[in-house]
C-alpha positions in Angstrom: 0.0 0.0 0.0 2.7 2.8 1.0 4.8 1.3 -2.5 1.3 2.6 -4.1 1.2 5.9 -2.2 4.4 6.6 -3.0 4.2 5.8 -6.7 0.7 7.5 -7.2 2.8 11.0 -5.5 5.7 10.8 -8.0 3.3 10.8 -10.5 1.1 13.5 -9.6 4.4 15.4 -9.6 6.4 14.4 -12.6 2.2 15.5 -14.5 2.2 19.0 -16.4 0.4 21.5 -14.5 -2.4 21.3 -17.2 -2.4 17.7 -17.3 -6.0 16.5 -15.8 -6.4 13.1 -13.4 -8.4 10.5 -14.9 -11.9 10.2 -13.7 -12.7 7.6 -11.7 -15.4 5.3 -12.9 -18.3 4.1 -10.8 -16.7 0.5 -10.4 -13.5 -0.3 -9.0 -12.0 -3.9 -8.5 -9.6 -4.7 -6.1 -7.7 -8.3 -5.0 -4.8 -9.8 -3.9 -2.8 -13.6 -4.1 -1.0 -14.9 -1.0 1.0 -17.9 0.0 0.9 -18.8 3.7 2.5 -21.4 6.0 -0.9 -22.4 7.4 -4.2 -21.4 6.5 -5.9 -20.9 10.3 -9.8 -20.2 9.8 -10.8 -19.2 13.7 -7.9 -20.4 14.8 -7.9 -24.0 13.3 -5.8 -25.3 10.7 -7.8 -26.0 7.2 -4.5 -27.5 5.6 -3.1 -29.7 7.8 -0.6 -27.2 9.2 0.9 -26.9 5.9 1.1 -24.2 2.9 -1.9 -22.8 1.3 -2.5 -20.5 -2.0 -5.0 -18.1 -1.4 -6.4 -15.0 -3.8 -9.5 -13.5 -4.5 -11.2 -10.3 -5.7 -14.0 -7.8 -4.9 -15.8 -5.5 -7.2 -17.0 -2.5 -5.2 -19.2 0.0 -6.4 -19.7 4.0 -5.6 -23.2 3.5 -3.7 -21.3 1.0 -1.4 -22.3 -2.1 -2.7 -19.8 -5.0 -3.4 -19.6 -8.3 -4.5 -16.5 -10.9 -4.6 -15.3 -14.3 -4.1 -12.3 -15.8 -2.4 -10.6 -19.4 -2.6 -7.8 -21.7 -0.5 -6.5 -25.0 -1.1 -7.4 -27.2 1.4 -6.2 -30.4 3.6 -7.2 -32.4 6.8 -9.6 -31.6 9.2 -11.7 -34.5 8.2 -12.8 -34.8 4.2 -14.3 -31.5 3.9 -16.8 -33.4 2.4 -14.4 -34.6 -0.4 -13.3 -31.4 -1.9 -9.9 -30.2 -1.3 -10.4 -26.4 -1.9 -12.9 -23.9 -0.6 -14.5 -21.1 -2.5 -16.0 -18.3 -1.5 -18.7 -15.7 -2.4 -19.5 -12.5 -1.4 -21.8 -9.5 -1.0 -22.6 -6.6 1.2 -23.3 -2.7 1.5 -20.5 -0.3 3.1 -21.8 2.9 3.8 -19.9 5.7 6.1 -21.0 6.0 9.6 -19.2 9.1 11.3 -15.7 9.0 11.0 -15.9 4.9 10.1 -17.9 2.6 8.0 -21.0 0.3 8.9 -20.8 -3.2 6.6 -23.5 -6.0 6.0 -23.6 -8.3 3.8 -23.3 -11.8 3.5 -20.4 -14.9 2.9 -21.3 -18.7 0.8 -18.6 -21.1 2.3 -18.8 -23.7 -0.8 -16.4 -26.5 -1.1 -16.2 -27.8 -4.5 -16.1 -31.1 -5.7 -17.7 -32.2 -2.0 -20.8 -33.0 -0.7 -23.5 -30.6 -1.3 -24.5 -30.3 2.8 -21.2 -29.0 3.3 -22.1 -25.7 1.8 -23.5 -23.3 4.0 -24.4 -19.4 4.3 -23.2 -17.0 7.1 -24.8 -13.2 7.2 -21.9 -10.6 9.1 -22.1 -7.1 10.1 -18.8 -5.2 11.1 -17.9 -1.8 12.0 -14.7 -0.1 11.5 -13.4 3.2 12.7 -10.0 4.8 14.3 -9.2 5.8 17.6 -5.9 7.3 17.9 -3.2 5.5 16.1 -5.7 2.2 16.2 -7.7 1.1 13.4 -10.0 -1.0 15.2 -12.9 -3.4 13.8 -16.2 -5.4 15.5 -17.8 -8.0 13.5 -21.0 -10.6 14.4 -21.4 -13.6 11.9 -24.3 -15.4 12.4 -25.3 -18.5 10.4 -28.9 -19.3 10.8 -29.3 -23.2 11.2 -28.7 -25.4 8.2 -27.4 -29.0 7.7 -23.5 -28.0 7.5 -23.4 -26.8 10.5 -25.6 -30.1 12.1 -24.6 -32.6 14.9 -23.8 -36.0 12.7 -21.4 -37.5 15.2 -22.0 -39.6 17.9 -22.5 -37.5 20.5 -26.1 -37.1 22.2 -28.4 -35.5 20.7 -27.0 -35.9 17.1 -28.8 -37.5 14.1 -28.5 -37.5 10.6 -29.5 -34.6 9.0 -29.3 -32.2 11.7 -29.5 -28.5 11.5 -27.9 -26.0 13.8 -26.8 -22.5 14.0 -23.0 -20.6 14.9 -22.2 -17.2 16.2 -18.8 -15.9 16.0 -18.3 -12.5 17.6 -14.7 -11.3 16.6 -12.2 -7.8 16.7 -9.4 -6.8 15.0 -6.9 -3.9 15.8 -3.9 -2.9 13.4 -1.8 0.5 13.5 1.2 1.5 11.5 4.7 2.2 13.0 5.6 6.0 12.2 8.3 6.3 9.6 8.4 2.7 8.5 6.7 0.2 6.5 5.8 -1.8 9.7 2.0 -2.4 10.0 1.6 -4.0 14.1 -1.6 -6.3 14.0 -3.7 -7.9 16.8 -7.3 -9.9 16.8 -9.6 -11.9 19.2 -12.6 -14.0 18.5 -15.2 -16.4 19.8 -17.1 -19.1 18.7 -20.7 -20.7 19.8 -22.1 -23.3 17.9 -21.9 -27.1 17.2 -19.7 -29.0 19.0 -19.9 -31.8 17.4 -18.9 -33.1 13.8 -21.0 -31.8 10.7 -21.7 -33.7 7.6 -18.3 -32.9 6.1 -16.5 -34.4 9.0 -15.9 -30.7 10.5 -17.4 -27.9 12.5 -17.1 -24.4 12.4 -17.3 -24.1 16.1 -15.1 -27.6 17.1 -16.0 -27.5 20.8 -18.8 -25.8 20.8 -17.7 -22.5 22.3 -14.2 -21.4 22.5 -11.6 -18.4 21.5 -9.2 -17.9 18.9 -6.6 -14.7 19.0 -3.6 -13.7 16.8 -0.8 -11.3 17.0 1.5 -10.0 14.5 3.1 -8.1 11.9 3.1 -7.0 8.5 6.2 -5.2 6.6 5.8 -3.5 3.0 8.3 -4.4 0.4 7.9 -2.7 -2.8 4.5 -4.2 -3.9 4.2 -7.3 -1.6 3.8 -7.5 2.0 5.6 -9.9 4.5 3.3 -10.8 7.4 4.4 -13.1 10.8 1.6 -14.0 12.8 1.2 -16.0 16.0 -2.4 -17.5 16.4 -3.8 -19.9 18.9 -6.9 -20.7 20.5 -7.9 -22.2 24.3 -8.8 -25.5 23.0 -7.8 -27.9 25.2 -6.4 -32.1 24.5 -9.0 -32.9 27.1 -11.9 -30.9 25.1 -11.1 -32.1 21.3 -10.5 -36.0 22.4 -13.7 -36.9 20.7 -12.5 -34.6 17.4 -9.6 -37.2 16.9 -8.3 -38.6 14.4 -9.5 -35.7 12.8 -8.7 -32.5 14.8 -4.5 -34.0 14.7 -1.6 -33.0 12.3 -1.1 -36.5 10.5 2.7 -34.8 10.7 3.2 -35.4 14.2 -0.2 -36.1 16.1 0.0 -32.4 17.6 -3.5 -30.1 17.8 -4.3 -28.4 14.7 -5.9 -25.6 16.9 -2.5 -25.3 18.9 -0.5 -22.6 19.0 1.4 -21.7 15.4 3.6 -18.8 14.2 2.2 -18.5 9.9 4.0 -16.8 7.6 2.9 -14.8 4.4 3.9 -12.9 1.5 0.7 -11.0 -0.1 0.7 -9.1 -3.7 -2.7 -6.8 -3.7 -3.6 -5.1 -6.9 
């Protein structure tokens, strides 16, 4: 972002005096491809504690509405219903609300080549602002019962065909070190739904309720960005016995909710 700045102000200068900016249409598209050490969704490992591709892309327009899709590969944590990549789609409203913004909308979690009860639908709301140094963000996803998010296991209570519901309440805080291209990042979320394994041999809440939180950093280098990050969450051995084989690194047998340091490198465009 500050290789962009910069760019976009030697520009501006190096333009004759006469020379007009380009005006900007009432669509803009945005994206960005990463590679990451570990893909954590909440916390939990979707690739087995190993690499991950990731991109996507969002088409915003000047009222505030947008529309994209995002996609990772995928490995572990159960069969995901068979597929081996999730995909993504997208759509909300932003709109400015005092000095930050108010966005709804609402995320498909499709997993291609799986079974079709694995797909599922999760409304969000967040709202961003600044205080200080801080850019800080709330968000509420809540995903109204369906089948993905059922009981199937073996645990009481659970039956085939099962529908239930998740909540996951979640913040985010990042703020730029002055005079460098170092971007400090923090977040904190927590999870209340089925504890239990869904159809796809998942959950989006593992243990029914727990919390996930991540600290890190992100550095600019010309037009990527380097990000560390440690993440974990407070679920326990004891509390995901009944998640195993499943909820282990076939690697070494270890949590895949355990604590992990994940590594990136981001190109946006």
């Amino acid at each position: 972002m500050k290789f962009r700045l910069a760019a976009a102000a030697f520009a501006l200068a190096a333009t004759p005096a006469l020379a007009q900016e380009a005006p900007k249409g009432p669509i803009t598209v945005s994206g960005s491809v990463a590679l990451v050490s570990d893909y954590r969704f909440r916390g939990v490992s979707q690739t087995d504690e190993e690499m991950a591709i990731q991109g996507g892309f969002t088409v915003n327009h000047e009222s505030g509405l947008y529309v994209g899709t995002w996609a990772s590969n995928l490995a572990g944590w159960g069969t995901f219903g068979g597929a081996n990549m999730e995909l993504d789609i997208f759509g909300g409203f932003k709109v400015p609300v005092g000095g930050g913004a108010l966005d709804v909308g609402l995320t498909w979690y499709m997993y291609p080549g799986g079974f079709s009860e694995t797909d599922f639908a999760e409304p969000y709301a967040k709202l961003s602002g600044t205080v200080g140094p801080l850019n800080l963000l709330a968000g509420v996803a809540y995903a109204p019962k369906q089948e993905a998010l059922g009981n199937w296991s073996n645990l009481p209570n659970s039956r085939l065909g099962d529908k239930e519901d998740n909540l996951y309440l979640w913040g985010d805080a990042t703020a730029g070190v002055p005079n460098t291209p170092i971007t400090l990042k923090s977040h904190i979320g927590y999870s209340d739904g089925n504890p239990g394994l869904g159809p796809n041999g998942t959950s989006v809440a593992p243990t029914g309720t727990y919390w996930d939180w991540m600290l890190g950093m992100d550095v600019a280098v010309g037009p990527l960005t380097l990000g560390v990050a440690y993440t974990d969450t407070d679920i326990s051995k004891a509390e995901s016995a009944y998640l195993l084989p499943n909820f282990s690194s076939t690697k070494d047998g270890s949590s895949i909710a355990g604590a992990q340091v994940v590594f990136s490198v981001t190109a946006a465009f």
